[in-house]
Backbone bond lengths (Angstrom), bond angles and torsions (degrees), N, CA, C in turn:
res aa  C-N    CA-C-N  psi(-1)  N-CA   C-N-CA  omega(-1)  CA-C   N-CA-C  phi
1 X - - - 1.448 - - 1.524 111.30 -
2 X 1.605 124.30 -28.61 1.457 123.37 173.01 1.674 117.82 -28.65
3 X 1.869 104.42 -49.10 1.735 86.41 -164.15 1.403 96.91 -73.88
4 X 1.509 156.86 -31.93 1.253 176.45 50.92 1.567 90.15 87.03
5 X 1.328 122.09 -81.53 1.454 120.30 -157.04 1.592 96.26 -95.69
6 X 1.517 128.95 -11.80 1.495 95.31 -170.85 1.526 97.35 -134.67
7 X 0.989 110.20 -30.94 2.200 100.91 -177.87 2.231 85.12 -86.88
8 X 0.812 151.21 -51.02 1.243 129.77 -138.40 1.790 91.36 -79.00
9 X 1.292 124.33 -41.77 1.407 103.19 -174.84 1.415 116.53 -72.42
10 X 1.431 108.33 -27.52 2.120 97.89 164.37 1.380 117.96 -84.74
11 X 1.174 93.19 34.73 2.049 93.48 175.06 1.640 91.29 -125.83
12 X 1.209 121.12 -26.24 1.151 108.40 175.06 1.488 130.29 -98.17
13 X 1.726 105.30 -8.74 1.374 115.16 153.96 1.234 106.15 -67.31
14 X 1.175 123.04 -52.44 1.599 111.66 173.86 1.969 123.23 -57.81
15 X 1.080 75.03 11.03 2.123 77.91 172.07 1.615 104.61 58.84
16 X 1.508 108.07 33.53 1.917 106.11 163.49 1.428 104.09 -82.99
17 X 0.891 132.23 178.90 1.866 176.12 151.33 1.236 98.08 -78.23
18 X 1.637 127.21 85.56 1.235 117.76 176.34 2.298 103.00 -107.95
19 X 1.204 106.64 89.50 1.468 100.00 -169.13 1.130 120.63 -97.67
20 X 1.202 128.98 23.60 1.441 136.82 169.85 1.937 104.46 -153.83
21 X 1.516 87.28 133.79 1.596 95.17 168.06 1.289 114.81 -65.70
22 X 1.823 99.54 156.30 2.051 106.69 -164.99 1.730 96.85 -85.11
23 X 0.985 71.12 169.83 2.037 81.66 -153.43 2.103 80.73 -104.08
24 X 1.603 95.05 153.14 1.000 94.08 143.72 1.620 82.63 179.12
25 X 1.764 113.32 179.45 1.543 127.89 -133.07 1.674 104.97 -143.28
26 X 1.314 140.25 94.15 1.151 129.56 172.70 1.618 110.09 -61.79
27 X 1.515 118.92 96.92 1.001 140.60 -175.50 2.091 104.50 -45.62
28 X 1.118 130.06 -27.52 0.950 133.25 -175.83 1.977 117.02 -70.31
29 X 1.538 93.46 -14.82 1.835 104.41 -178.17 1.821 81.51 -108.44
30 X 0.951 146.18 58.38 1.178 144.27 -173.83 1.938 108.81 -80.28
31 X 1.654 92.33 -34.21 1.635 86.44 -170.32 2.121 102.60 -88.70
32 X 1.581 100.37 35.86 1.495 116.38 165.14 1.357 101.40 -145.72
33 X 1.566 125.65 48.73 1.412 118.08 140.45 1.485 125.28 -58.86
34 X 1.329 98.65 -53.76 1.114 110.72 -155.16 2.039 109.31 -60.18
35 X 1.153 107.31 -38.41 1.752 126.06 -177.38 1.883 83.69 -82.34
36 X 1.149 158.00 -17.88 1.157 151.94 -161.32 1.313 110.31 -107.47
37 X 1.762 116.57 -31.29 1.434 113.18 162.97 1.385 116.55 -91.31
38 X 1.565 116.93 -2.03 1.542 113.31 176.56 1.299 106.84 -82.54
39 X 1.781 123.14 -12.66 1.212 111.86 164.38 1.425 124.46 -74.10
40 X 0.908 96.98 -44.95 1.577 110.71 -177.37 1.263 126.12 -65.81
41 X 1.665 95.63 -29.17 1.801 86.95 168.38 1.781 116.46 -79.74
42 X 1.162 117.79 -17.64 1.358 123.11 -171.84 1.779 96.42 -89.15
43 X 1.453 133.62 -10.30 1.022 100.45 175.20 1.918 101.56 -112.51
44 X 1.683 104.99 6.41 1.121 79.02 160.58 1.931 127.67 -102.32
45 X 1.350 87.54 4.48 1.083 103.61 -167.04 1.907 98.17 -57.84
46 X 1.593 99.51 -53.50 1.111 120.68 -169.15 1.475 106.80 -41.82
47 X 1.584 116.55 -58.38 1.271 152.34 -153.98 1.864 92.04 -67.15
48 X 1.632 107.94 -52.83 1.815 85.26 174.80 1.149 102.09 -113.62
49 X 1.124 127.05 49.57 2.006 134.85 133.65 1.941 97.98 -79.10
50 X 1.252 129.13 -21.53 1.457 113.12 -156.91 1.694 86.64 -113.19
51 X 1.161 111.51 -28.40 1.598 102.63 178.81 1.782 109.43 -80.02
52 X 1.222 121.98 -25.70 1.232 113.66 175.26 1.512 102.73 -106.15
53 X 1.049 151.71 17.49 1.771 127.93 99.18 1.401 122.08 -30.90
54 X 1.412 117.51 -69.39 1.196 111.09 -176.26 1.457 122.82 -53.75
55 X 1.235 117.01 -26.11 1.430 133.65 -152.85 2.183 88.96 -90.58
56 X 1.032 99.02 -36.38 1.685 112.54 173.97 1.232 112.15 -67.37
57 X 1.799 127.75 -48.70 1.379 103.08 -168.23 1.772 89.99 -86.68
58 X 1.282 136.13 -46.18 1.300 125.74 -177.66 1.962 115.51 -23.11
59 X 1.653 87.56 -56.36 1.726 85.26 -177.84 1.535 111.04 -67.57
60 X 1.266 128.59 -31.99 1.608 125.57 157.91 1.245 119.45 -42.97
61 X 1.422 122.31 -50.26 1.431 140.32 168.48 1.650 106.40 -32.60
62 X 1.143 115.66 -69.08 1.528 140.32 -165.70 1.652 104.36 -79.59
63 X 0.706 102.94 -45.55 2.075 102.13 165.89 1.523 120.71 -70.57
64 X 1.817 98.46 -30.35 1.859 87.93 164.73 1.229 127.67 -97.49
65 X 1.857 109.19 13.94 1.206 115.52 -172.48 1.211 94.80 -102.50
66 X 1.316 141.12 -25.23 1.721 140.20 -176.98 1.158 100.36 -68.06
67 X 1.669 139.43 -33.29 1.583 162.25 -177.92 1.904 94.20 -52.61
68 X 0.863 115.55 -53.21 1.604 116.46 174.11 0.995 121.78 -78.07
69 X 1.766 138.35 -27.26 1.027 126.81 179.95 1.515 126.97 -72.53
């Protein structure tokens, strides 16, 4: 729960893009890492597929706005 309650709210006082929750692993289910990071990579995978869309039309946004000035 650490990155959850203590790095994600000073990343976002600091004005980051925090788009996926911080991972961490009760080492004691260990012989289910492996099925435990196949989740996690597919939902973060997902998670910055939707931020770099967004992150794409924004920079389009800002390149057709210099076009008018």
């Amino acid at each position: 729960m650490g990155p959850v309650s203590n790095l994600t709210p000073l990343l976002i006082e600091l004005e980051a893009v925090v788009p996926v929750h911080g991972l961490y692993f009760v080492t004691a289910h260990m012989d289910q890492l492996d099925m435990f990071l196949s989740k996690v990579a597919g939902e973060v995978t997902q998670s910055l597929r939707a931020v770099a869309s967004v992150a794409s039309l924004l920079h389009c946004n800002i390149d057709n706005s210099g076009e008018d000035a």
